[in-house]
C-alpha positions, -999 to 999 in steps of 0.1 A, spaced: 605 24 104 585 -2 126 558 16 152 576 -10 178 605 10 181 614 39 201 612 58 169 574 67 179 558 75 208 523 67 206 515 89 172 543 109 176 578 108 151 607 111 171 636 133 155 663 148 183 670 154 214 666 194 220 672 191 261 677 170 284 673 177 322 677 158 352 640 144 352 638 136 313 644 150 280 630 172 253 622 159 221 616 173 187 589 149 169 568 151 142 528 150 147 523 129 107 487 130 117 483 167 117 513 176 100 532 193 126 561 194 148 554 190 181 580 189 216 579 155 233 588 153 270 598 119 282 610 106 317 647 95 321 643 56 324 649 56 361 621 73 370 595 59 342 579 38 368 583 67 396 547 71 409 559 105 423 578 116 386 545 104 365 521 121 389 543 154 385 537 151 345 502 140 342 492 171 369 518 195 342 494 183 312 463 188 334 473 222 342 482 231 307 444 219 295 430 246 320 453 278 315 456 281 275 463 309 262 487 325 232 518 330 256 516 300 278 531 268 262 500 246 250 503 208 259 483 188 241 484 153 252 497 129 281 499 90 275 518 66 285 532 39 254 548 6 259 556 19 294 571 51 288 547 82 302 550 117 281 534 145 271 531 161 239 533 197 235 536 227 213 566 233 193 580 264 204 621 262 196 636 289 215 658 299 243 646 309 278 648 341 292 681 331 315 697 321 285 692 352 264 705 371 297 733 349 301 742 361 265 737 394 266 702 410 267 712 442 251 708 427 217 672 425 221 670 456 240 641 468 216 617 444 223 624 440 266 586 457 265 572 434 242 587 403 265 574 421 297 544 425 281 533 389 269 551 371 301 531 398 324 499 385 301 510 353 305 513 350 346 482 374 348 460 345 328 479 317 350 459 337 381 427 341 366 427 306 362 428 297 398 462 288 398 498 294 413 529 288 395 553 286 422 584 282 403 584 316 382 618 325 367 637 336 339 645 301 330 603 293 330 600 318 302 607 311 260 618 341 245 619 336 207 642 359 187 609 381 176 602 387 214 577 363 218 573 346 254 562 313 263 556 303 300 566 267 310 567 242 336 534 237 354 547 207 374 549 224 410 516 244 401 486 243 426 451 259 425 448 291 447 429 283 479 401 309 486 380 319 518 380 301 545 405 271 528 432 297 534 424 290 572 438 252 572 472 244 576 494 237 550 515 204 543 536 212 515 569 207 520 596 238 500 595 239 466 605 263 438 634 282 431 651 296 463 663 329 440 630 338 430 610 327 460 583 349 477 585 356 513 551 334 515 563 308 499 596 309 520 574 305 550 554 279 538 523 294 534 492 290 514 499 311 481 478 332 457 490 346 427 506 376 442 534 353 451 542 345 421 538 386 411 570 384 436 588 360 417 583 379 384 596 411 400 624 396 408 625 381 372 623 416 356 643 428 379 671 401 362 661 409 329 663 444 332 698 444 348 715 407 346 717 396 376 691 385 405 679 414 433 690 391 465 718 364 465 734 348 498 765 328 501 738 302 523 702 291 521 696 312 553 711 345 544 696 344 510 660 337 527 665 363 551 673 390 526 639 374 507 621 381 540 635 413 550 657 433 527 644 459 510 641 459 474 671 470 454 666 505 436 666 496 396 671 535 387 707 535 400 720 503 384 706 519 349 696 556 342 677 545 317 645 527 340 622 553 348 614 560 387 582 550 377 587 516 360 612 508 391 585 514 416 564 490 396 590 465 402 596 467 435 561 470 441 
């Protein structure tokens, strides 16, 4: 089929829609070049010409360049062809971690210390790098049916300020996920990765038992428990978490 029809973008053979979200969609599409299948991530039409929607995805594949590594999603490419901006990214078909949740976790029960494992690898490589996440969650994690963990979605990422940077004030305005959010973050300070070491205990946390430490029928009483609750105890929801591995959560 003709190269001047959305059935390629740029090199790229598109085949189906896999997702679609209220930014863009995912694609399956097939790399003939390299002999691969690859995911495509396009921009819903209305926001193709978004300054604010492009800058988001170009700053994702910028990210992605700088943290690779085996259990982060690799993207390899952002262009833009015949006006529509996307990046190209590994093909990694699998649900995320709230999905596998949502259907019952207990069936992969056996491998909940391989997942901890390569998502705590993950996030721990994510820091090194100089970076936050700021938007870690069980839906941010692929969780293929072996146990292997992919972290996602760098849009809302930002380089960890060090020194005397940490002194200036910050502009951003609240982002994230309110769920998951660290105390710092709800305040709107400037954030290292031990906030986003908060959001992934409060990920485990979900994994381990299915369902979030904090919730609040309002923004406010869901912050405040964020800011000042203290952590539920894991051991009493299930016998079978250590004391040990529970204090590692909620530290």
């Amino acid at each position: 089929m003709s190269r001047t029809t959305l059935t390629y973008l740029g090199p790229y053979r598109l085949l189906n829609v896999v997702h679609t979200g209220q930014i863009g969609q995912i694609w399956q599409a097939y790399d003939d070049g390299n002999q691969r299948f690859v995911g495509i991530k396009v921009l819903h039409d209305r926001f193709k010409r978004s300054r604010e929607h492009i800058r988001y995805l170009r700053w994702e594949y910028k990210v992605a360049r700088r943290v690779v590594h085996p259990c982060i999603l690799e993207i390899f490419a952002y262009a833009v062809d015949r006006g529509t901006p996307y990046v190209a990214m590994e093909w990694f078909p699998a649900p995320n971690m709230k999905q596998r949740i949502q259907q019952g976790i207990g069936k992969m029960l056996h491998l909940v210390p391989k997942i901890i494992e390569q998502a705590a690898s993950a996030l721990a490589h994510f820091g090194r790098q100089g970076f936050v996440h700021r938007d870690i969650k069980p839906d941010n994690f692929l969780v293929a049916d072996s146990g292997d963990v992919k972290l996602i979605d760098f849009a809302l990422a930002r380089r960890i300020r060090r020194g005397l940077w940490r002194l200036l004030p910050t502009r951003s305005k609240l982002q994230g996920t309110r769920t998951y959010m660290s105390p710092e973050q709800i305040r709107g300070e400037w954030l290292d990765d031990r906030s986003d070491l908060y959001s992934f205990g409060c990920t485990l946390y979900e994994l381990l038992t299915g369902k979030p430490p904090f919730t609040g029928s309002t923004q406010q009483e869901l912050f405040s428990k964020h800011l000042k609750a203290p952590p539920p105890v894991l051991e009493t929801i299930d016998s079978n978490i250590t004391p040990e591995f529970a204090q590692l959560v909620r530290r």
